[in-house]
N, C-alpha and C positions, 0 to 999 in steps of 0.2 A: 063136344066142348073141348078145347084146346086145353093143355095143361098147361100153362107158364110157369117160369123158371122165378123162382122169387129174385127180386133186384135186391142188392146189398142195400145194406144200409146207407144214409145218408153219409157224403163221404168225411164230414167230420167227423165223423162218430169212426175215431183210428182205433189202433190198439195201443194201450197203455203205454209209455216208457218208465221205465223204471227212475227213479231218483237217486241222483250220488250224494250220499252222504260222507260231509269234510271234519273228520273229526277235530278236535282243541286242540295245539300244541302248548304239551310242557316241557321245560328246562331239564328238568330234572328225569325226564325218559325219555325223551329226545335229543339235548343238548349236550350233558354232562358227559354221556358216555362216550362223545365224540371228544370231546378235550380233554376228558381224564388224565388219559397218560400225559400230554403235557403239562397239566398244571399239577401233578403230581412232583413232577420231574422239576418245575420252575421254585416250586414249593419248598422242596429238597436243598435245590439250588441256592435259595434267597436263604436258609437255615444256617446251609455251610457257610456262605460270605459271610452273614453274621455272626457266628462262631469265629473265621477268621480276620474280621474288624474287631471283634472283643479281642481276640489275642493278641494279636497287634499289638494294641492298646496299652494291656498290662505290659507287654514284655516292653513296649518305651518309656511307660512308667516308673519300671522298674530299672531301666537302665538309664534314665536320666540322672539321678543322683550320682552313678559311678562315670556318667560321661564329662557331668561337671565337676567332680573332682580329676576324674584325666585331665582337663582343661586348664583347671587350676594350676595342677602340677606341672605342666608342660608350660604355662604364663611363668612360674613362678623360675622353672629352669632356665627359660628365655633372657627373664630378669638377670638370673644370676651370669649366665654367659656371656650377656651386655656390660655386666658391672666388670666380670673378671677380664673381659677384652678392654675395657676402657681404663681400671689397673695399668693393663699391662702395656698398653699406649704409652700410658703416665712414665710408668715404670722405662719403658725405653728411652724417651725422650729423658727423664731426668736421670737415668744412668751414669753419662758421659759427667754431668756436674755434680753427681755422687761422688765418683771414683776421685775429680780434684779435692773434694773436703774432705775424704776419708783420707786420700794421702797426705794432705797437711793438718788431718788427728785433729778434724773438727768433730767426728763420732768416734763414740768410743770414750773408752775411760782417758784419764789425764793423766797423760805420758810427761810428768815435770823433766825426766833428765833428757829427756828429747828436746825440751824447750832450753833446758842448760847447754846441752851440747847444739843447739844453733844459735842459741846467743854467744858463744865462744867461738862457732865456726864464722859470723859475722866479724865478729872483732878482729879477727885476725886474717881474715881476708880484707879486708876494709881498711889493716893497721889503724884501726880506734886503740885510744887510751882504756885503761881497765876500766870497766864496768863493775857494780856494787847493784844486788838486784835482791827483793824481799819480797816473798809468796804471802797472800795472806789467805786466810783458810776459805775452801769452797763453798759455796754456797747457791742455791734453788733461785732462779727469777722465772716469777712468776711472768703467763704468758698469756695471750688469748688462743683458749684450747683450738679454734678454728685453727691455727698458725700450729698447735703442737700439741698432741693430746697423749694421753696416756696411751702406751706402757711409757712414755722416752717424756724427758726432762732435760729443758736449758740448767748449763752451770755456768759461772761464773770465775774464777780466782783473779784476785786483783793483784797487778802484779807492778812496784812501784823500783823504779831504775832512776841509778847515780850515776853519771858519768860526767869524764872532761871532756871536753869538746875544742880541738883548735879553730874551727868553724862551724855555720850555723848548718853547713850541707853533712856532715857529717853523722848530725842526727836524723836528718832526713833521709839518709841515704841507709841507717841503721834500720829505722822503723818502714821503708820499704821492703827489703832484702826478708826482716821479721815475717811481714806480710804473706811471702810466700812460703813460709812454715809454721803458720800457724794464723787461728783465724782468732784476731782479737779485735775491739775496740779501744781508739785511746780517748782518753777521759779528759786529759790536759797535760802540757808540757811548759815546762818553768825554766825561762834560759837566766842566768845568774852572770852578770861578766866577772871577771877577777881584775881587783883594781892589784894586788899586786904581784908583780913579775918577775921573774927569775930568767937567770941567765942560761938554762935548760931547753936546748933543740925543739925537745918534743913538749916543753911546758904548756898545758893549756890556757887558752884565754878565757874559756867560756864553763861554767857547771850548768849540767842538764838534770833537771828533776822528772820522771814522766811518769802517769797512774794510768794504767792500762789496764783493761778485763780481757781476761782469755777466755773465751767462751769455748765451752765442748756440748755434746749431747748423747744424751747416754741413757739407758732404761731406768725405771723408777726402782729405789731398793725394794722388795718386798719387807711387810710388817714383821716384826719380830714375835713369834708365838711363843704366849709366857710358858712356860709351863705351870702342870696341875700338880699343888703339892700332892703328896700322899698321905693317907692318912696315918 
């Protein structure tokens, strides 16, 4: 009897294969430890920046108040170096026509024997007949402070002149010549003829009455402080 060789099994019948198993993925043991140091690091980062947007912050805060008073003080210097440049525009421009009314002792206190000694230098340049002239006391006109404001004050003195006249240019030719030593207003002039006549070269025909203000400008007095009796 032959022995035969047993035939394998049918050939589905393999040998097992094993199965892979795909474990769960977690974030937190899988993923974190890969980004750690970076979002440690971004973490850090975002900390500092906001630490230095806070401080920022305060320190413009805190300098805003001294930036707008720098601000202020630097408008306000502006201001004034505009005002003191536009002074002294004024000031140059109106110089030249200072310097004529201070020389004819329109400022300044009131120089009467300068007005005496040019009404005598006129007469006698002029050869006018004598003159007869009466001061009357000074006195404040008042002003529109725009025009003249304190410390300085318009004066006045009225100054009322007698003379002969052989003609009518003679006074005109007086109170021009005046003009240019001293700065007055005339108020009114009164020609008088004389009816009678004398046989006298230089006799006049004509009496001139004239009221004239001489105006000056001059600082205001200061108040008189009474004194404290004593006990």
């Amino acid at each position: 009897m032959d022995t035969k060789t047993p035939v394998a099994a049918n050939n589905s019948q393999t040998l097992a294969k094993p199965k892979a198993v795909t474990e769960a993925y977690t974030f937190s043991k899988d993923g974190w430890p890969r980004i750690r140091k970076a979002a440690i690091t971004f973490t850090i980062a975002l900390l500092i920046s906001i630490a230095l947007v806070t401080a920022c912050r305060l320190v413009l805060l805190r300098a805003q108040p001294v930036a707008l008073e720098a601000q202020g003080k630097e408008s306000a210097a502006r201001d004034k170096y505009n005002q003191a440049e536009s002074e002294r525009i004024e000031i140059r421009d109106f110089l030249p026509k200072f310097e004529q009314l201070r020389a004819r002792g329109f400022f300044g206190e009131e120089q009467r024997l300068n007005m005496l000694e040019a009404i005598k230098r006129i007469q006698e340049a002029r050869h006018l007949l004598p003159i007869n002239y009466e001061f009357a006391p000074q006195q404040i006109v008042t002003v529109d402070p725009s025009l003249l404001a304190a410390p300085l004050e318009l004066r006045a003195t009225k100054v009322t002149l007698h003379m002969g006249l052989l003609h009518e240019l003679d006074l005109f030719n007086f109170l021009q010549d005046l003009k240019t030593m001293g700065f007055y207003t005339v108020k009114e002039c009164l020609l008088t003829p004389i009816e009678t006549r004398t046989d006298a070269p230089l006799a006049p025909n004509l009496n001139a009455e004239c009221s004239l203000y001489w105006l000056t400008i001059g600082q205001t007095a200061a108040p008189a402080v009474e004194a404290t009796p004593t006990q």
